[in-house]
C-alpha beads as a LAMMPS data file, in Angstrom:
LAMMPS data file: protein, C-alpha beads

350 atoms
349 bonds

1 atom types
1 bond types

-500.0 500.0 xlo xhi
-500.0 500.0 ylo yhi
-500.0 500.0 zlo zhi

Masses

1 110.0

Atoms # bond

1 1 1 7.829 411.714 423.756
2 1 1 5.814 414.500 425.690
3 1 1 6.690 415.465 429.181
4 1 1 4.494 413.258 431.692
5 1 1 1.941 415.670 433.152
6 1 1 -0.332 415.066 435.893
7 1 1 -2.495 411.829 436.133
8 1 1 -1.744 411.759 440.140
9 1 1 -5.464 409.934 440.715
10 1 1 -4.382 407.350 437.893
11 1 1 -0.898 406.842 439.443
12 1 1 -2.475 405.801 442.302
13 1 1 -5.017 404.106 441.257
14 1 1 -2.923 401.815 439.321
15 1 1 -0.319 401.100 442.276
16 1 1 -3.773 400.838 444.371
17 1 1 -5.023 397.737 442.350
18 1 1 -1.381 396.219 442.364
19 1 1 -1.519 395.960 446.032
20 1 1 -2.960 392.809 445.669
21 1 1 -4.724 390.071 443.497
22 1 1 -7.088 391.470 441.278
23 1 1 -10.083 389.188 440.780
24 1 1 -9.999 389.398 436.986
25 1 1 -8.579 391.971 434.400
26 1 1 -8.891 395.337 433.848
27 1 1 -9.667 397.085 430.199
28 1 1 -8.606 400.489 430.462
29 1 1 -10.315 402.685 427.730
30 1 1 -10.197 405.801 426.666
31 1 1 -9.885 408.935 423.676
32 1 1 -7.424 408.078 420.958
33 1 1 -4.481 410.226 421.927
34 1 1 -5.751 411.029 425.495
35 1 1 -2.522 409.852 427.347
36 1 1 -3.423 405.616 428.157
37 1 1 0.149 404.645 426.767
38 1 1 2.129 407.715 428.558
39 1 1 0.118 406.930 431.869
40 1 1 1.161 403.055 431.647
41 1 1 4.878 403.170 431.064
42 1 1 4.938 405.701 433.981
43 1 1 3.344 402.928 435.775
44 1 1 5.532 400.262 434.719
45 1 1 8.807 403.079 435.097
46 1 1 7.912 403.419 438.504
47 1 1 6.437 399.740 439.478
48 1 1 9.375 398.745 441.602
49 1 1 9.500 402.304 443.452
50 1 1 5.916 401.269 444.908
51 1 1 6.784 397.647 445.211
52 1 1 10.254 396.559 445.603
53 1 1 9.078 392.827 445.486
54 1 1 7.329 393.247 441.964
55 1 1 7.762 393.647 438.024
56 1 1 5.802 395.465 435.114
57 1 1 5.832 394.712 431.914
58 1 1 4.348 396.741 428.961
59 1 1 3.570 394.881 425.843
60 1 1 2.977 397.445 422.561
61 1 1 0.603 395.277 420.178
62 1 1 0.711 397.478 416.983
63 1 1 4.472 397.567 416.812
64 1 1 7.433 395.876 414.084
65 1 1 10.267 397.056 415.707
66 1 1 11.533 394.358 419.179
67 1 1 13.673 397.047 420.450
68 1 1 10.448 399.111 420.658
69 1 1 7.946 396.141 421.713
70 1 1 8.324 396.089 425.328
71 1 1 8.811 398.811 428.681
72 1 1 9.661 396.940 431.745
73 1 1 10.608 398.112 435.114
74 1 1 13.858 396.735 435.298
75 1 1 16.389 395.931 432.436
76 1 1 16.669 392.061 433.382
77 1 1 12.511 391.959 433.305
78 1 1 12.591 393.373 429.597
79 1 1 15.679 391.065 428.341
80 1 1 13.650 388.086 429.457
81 1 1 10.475 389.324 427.779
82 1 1 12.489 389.601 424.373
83 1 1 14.192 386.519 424.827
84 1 1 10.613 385.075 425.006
85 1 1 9.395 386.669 421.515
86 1 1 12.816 385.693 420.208
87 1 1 12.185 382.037 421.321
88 1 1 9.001 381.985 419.655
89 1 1 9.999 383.759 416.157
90 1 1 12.313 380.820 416.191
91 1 1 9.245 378.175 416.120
92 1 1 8.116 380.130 412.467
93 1 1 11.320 379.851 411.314
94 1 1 11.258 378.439 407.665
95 1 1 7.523 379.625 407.634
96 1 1 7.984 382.591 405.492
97 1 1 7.875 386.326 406.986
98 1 1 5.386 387.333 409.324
99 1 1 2.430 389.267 408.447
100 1 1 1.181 390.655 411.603
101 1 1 3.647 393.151 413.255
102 1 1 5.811 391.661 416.353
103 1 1 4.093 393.135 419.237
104 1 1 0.963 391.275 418.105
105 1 1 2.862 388.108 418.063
106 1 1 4.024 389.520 422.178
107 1 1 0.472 389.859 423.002
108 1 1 -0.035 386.409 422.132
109 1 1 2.160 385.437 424.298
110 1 1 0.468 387.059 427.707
111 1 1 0.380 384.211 429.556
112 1 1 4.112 382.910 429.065
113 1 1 5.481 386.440 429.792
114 1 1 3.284 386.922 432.882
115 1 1 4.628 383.496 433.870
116 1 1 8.822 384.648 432.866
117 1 1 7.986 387.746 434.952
118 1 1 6.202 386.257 438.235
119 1 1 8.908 383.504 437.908
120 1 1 11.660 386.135 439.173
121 1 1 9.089 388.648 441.575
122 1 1 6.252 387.823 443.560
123 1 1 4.282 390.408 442.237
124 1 1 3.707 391.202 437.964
125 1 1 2.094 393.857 436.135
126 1 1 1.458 392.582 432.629
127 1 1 0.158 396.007 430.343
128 1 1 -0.889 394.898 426.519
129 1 1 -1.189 398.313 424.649
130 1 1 -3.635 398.722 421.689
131 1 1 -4.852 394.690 421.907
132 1 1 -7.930 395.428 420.277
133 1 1 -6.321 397.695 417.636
134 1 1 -3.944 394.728 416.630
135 1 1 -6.210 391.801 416.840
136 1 1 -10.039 393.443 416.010
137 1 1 -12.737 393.324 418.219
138 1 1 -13.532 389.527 417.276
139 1 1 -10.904 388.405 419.563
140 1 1 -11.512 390.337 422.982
141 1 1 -13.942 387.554 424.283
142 1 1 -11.907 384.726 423.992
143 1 1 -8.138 386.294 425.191
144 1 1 -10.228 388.361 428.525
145 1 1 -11.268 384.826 429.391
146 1 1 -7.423 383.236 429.006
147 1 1 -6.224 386.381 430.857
148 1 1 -8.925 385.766 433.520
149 1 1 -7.956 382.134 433.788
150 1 1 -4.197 383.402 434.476
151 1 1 -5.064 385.379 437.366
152 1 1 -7.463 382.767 438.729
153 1 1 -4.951 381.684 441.722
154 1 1 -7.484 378.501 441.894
155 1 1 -6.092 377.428 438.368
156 1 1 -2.214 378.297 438.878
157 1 1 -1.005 375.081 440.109
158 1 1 2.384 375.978 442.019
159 1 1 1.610 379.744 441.777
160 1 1 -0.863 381.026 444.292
161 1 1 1.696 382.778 446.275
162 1 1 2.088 385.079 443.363
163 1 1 0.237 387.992 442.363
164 1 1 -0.321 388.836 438.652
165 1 1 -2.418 391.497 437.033
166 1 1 -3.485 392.124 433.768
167 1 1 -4.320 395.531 432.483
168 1 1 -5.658 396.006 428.342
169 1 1 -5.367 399.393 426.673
170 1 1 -7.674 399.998 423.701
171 1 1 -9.184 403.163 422.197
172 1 1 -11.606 400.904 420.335
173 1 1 -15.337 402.054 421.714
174 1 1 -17.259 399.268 420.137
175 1 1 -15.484 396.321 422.135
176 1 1 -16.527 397.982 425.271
177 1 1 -19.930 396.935 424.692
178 1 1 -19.195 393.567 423.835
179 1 1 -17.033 392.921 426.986
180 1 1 -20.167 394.245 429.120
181 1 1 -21.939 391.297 428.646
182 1 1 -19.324 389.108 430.774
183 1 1 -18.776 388.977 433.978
184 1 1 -14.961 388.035 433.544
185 1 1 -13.385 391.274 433.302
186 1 1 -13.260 395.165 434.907
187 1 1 -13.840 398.160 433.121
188 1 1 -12.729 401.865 433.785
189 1 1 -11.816 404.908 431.346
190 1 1 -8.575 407.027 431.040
191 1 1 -9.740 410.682 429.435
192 1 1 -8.397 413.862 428.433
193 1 1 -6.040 416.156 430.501
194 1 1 -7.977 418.535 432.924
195 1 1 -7.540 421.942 431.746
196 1 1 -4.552 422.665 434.537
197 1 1 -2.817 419.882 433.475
198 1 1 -3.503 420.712 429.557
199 1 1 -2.019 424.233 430.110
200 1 1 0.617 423.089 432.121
201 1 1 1.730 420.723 429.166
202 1 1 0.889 423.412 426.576
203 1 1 3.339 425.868 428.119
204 1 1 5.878 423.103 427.953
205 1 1 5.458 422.202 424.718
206 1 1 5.703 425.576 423.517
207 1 1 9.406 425.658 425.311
208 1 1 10.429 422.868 423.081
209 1 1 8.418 423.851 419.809
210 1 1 8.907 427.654 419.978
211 1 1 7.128 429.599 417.912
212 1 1 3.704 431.525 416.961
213 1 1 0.969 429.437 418.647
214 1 1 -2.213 430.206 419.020
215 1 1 -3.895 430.954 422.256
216 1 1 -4.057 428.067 425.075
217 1 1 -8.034 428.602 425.352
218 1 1 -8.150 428.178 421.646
219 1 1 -6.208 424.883 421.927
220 1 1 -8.587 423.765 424.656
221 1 1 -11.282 424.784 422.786
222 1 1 -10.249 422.659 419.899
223 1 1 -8.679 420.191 421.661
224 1 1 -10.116 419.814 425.046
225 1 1 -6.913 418.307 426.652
226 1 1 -5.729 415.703 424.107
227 1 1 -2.119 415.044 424.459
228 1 1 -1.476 413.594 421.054
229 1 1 -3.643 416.296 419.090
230 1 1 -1.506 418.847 420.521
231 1 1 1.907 416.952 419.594
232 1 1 0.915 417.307 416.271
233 1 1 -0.254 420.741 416.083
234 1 1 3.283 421.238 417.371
235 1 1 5.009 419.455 415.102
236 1 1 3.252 421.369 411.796
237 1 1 4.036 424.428 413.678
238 1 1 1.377 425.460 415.646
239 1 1 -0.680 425.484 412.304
240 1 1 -4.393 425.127 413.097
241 1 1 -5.442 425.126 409.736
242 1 1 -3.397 422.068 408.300
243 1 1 -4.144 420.365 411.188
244 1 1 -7.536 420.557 410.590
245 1 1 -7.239 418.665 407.275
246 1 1 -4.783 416.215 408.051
247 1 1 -7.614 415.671 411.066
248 1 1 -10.271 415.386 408.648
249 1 1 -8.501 412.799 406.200
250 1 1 -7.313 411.307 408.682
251 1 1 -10.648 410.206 410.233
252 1 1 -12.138 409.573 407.156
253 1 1 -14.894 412.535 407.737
254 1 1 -15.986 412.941 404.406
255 1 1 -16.542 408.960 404.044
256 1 1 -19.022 409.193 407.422
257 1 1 -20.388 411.920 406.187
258 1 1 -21.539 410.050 402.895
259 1 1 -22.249 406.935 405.557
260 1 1 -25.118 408.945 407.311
261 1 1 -26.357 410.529 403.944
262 1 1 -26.853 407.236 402.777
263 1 1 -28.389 406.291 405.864
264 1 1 -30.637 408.955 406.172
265 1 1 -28.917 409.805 409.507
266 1 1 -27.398 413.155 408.507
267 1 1 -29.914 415.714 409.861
268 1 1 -29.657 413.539 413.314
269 1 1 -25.920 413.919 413.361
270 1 1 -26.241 417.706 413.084
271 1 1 -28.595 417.357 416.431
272 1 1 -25.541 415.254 417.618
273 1 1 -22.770 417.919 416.921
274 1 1 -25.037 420.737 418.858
275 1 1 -25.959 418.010 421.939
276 1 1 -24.030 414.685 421.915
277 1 1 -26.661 413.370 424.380
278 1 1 -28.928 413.269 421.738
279 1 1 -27.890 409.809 421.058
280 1 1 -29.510 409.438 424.143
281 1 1 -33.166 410.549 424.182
282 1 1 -34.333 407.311 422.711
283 1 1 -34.847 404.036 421.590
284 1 1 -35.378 404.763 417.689
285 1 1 -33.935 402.681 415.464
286 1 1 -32.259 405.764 413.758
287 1 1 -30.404 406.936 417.193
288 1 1 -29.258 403.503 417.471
289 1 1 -28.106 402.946 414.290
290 1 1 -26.096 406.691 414.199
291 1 1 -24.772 405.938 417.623
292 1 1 -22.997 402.672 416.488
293 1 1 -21.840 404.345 413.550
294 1 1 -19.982 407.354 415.608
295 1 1 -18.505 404.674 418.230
296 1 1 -17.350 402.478 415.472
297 1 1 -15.662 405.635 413.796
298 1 1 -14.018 406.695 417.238
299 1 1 -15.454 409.826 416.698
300 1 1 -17.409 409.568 419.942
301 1 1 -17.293 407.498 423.287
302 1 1 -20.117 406.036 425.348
303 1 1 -19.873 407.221 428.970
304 1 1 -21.125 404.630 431.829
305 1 1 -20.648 406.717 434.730
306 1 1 -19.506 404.819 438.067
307 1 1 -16.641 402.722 436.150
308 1 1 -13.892 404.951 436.767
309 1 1 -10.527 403.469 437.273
310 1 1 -9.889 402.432 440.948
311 1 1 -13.622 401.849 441.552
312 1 1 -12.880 399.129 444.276
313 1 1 -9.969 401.162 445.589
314 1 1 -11.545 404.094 445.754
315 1 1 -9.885 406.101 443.693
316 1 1 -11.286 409.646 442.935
317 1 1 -10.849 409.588 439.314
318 1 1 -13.888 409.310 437.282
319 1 1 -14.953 409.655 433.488
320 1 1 -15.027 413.689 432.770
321 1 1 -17.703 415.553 434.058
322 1 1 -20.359 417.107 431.614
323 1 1 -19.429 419.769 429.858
324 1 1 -21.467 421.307 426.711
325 1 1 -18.041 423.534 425.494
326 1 1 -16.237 420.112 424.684
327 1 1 -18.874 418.041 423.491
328 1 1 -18.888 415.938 426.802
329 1 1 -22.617 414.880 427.664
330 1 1 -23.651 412.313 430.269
331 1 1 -24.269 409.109 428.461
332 1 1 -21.667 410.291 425.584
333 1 1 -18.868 412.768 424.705
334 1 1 -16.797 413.826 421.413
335 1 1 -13.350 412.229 421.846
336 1 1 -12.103 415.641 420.750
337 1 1 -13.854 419.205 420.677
338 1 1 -12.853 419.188 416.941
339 1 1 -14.682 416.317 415.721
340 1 1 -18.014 417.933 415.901
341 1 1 -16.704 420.672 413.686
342 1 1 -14.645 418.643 411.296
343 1 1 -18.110 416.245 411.244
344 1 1 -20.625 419.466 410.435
345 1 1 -18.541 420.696 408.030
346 1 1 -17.984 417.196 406.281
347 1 1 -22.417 416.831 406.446
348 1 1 -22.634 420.188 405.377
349 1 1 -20.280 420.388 402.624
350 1 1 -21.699 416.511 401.480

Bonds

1 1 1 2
2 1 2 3
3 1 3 4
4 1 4 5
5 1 5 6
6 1 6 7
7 1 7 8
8 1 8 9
9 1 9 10
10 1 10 11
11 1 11 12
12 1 12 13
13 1 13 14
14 1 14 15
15 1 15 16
16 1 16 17
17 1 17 18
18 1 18 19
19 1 19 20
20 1 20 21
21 1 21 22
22 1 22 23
23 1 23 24
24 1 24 25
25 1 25 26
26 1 26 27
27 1 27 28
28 1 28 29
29 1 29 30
30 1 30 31
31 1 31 32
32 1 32 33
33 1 33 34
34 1 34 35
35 1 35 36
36 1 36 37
37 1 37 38
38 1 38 39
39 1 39 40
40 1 40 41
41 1 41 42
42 1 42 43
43 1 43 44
44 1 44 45
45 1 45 46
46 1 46 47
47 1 47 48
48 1 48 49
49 1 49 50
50 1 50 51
51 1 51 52
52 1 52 53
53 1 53 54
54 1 54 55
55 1 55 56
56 1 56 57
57 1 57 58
58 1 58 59
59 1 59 60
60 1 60 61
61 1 61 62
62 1 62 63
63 1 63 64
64 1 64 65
65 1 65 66
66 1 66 67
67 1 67 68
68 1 68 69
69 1 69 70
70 1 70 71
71 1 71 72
72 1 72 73
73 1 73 74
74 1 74 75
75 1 75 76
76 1 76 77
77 1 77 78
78 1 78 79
79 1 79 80
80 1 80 81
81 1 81 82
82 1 82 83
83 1 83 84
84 1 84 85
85 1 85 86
86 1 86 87
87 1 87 88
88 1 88 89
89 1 89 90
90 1 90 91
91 1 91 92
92 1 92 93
93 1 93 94
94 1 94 95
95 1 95 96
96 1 96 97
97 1 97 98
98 1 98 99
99 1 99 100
100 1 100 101
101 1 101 102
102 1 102 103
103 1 103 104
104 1 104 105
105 1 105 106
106 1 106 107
107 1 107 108
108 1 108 109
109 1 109 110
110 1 110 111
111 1 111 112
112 1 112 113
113 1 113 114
114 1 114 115
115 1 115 116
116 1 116 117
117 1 117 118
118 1 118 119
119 1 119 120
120 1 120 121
121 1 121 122
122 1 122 123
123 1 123 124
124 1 124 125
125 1 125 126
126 1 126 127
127 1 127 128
128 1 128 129
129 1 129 130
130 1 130 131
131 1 131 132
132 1 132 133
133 1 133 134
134 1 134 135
135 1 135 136
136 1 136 137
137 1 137 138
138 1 138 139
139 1 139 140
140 1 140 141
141 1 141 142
142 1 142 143
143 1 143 144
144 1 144 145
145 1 145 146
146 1 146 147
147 1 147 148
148 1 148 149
149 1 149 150
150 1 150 151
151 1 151 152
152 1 152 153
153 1 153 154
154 1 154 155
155 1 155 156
156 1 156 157
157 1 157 158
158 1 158 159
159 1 159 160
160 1 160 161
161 1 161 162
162 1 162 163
163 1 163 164
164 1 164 165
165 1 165 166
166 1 166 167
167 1 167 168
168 1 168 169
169 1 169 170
170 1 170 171
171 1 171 172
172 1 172 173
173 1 173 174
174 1 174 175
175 1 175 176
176 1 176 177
177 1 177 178
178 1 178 179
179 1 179 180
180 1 180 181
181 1 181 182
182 1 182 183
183 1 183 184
184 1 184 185
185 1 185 186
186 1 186 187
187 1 187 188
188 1 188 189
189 1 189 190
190 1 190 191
191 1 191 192
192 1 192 193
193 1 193 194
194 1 194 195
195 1 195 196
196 1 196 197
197 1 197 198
198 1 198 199
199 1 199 200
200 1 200 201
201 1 201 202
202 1 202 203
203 1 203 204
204 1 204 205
205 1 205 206
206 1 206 207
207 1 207 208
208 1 208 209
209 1 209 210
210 1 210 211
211 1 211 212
212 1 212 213
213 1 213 214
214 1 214 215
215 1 215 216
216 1 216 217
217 1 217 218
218 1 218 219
219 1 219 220
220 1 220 221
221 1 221 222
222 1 222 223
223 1 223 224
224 1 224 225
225 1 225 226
226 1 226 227
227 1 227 228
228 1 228 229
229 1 229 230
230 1 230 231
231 1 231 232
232 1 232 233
233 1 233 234
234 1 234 235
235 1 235 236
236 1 236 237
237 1 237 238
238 1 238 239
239 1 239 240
240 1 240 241
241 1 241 242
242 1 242 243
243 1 243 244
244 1 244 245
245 1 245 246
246 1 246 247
247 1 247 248
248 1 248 249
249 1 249 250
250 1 250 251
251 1 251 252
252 1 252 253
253 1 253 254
254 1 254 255
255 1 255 256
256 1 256 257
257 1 257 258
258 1 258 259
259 1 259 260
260 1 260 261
261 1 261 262
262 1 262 263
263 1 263 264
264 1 264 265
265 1 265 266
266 1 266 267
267 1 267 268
268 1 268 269
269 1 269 270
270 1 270 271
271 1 271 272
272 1 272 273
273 1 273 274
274 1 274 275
275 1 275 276
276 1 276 277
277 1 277 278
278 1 278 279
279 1 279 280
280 1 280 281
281 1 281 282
282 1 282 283
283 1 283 284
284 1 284 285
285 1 285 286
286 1 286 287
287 1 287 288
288 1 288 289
289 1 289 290
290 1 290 291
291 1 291 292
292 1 292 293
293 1 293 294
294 1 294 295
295 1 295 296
296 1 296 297
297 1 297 298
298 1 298 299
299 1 299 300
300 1 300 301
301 1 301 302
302 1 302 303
303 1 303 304
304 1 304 305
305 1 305 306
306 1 306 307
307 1 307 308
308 1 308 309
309 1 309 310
310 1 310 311
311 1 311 312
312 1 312 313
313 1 313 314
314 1 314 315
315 1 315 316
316 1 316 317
317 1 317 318
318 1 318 319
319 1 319 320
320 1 320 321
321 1 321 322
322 1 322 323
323 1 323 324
324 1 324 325
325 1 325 326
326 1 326 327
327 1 327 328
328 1 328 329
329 1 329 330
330 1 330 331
331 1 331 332
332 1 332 333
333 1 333 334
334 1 334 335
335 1 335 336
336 1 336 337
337 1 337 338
338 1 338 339
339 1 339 340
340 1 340 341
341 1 341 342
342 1 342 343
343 1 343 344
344 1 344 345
345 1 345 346
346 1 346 347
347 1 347 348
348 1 348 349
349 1 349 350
């Protein structure tokens, strides 16, 4: 695991919204790789440092492994949670083996471990990791409205002394638009490092990965303050060029790049690569259409300024400010720098 850098604004935003009963959930999105995870089980490490009376409890969806399912603030907070998704393995015993990973079956099971945790503290933090990842977009609706019903103290018979707040990590762009529509649940956005941060990380990466690495305004250049893009350049050995193509296979480029041929859209996403507000300057069918595609890809993330995490707390942090060197517009940005290369060449090599 990387060294935790930075995210002082998030820190306190997060303990800032745990002062109290939130009104409904909170979906926390943000850049595949941009630090969501590392931010939360700092929150959850340090939950009972801010409140002495309280207990977090992080729940990783996409995992198959129950030593590796939950982070909890306290060793007796995380025994209980597994005993929990031990009790209910136990119900599909006989049933055959599960296909869905464990974690998944944890998330299901929100509303019992919020209950197991705010049964032994006055005050829970209940994190599920990667929900949307694990269950698909299909299923945000309906689970935000049982979360939303949990911390409704109106509904919690015996409860309403007890505070208990949900928080949802997802990278997943496309099920940010379909939870605007209610009026059941927050939204707010994790990014990138800040270039001080970045190069402060960099540096210390470099002391555990030692080796010939190419320049840190290269690696922001490229990179723009992704923690998990610059893990793995480390871990190939500072090797720009590999990375590059395990980048590009890994996002399926050349497959989007046959997707807007087909479309018609390619000569649009060039516009796109040079100006990501493009997507922006209208209402055609086309933009729409290429937009949606991009999101869906995770190749690049709508930007509704004014939801930044800690909006009723008034926390400083806010979704990144524009800037044209990393592909971050107003209304949109590249998740990473590199995607609008790794997407030209793809079109131009289609």
């Amino acid at each position: 695991m990387l060294p935790f850098v930075g995210r002082r604004a998030e820190l306190e935003a997060v303990k800032r919204y745990n002062a109290g009963q939130m009104l409904m959930p909170l979906f926390v999105f943000g850049p595949e790789g941009c630090g969501k995870s590392r931010l939360f089980r700092e929150a959850v490490r340090r939950f009972r440092e801010w409140y002495p009376d309280g207990e977090a409890l992080l729940i990783d969806a996409t995992v198959d492994d129950v030593d590796r399912v939950f982070a909890a603030s306290s060793d007796d907070a995380r025994r209980e949670a597994v005993e929990e998704l031990v009790g209910a393995l136990s119900q599909f015993a006989g049933a055959g083996p599960l296909s869905a990973p464990l974690g998944k079956l944890a998330a299901r099971l929100y509303a019992r471990l919020a209950k197991r945790v705010y049964g032994r503290a006055r005050r829970a933090l209940i994190v599920v990791d990667e929900f949307v990842g694990a269950f698909g977009v299909a299923d945000v609706d309906r689970v935000t409205k049982g979360m939303y019903h949990v911390t409704d103290v109106s509904l919690r018979e015996g409860d309403r002394d007890r505070i208990v707040n949900f928080f949802v990590l997802t990278s997943e762009g496309e099920s940010r638009r379909r939870l605007a529509r209610h009026s059941y649940v927050w939204q707010a956005y994790v990014w990138n490092l800040p270039r001080g941060d970045f190069e402060e990380l960099y540096y210390r990466v470099r002391e555990l990965r030692p080796g010939p690495a190419p320049p840190f305004d290269e690696v922001w250049r490229l990179y723009g303050g992704n923690p998990r893009a610059l893990e793995e350049l480390a871990a190939l050995g500072w090797d720009t060029g590999t990375h590059r193509r395990r980048l590009a296979m890994h996002r399926n480029m050349g497959a989007t790049a046959d997707l807007l041929g087909k479309r018609r859209l390619a000569s649009l996403a060039l516009r796109v690569v040079e100006d990501v507000d493009y997507l922006h300057s209208g209402e055609e069918a086309e933009l729409l259409d290429l937009a949606n595609i991009l999101v869906r890809a995770n190749l690049v993330a709508e930007l509704p300024r004014g939801i930044e995490l800690g909006t009723a707390v008034g926390s400083p942090f806010d979704p990144p400010p524009a800037d044209r060197e990393l592909g971050i517009g107003e209304r949109y940005a590249w998740q990473i720098p590199i995607y609008r290369e790794l997407l030209r060449e793809a079109l131009e090599g289609s």
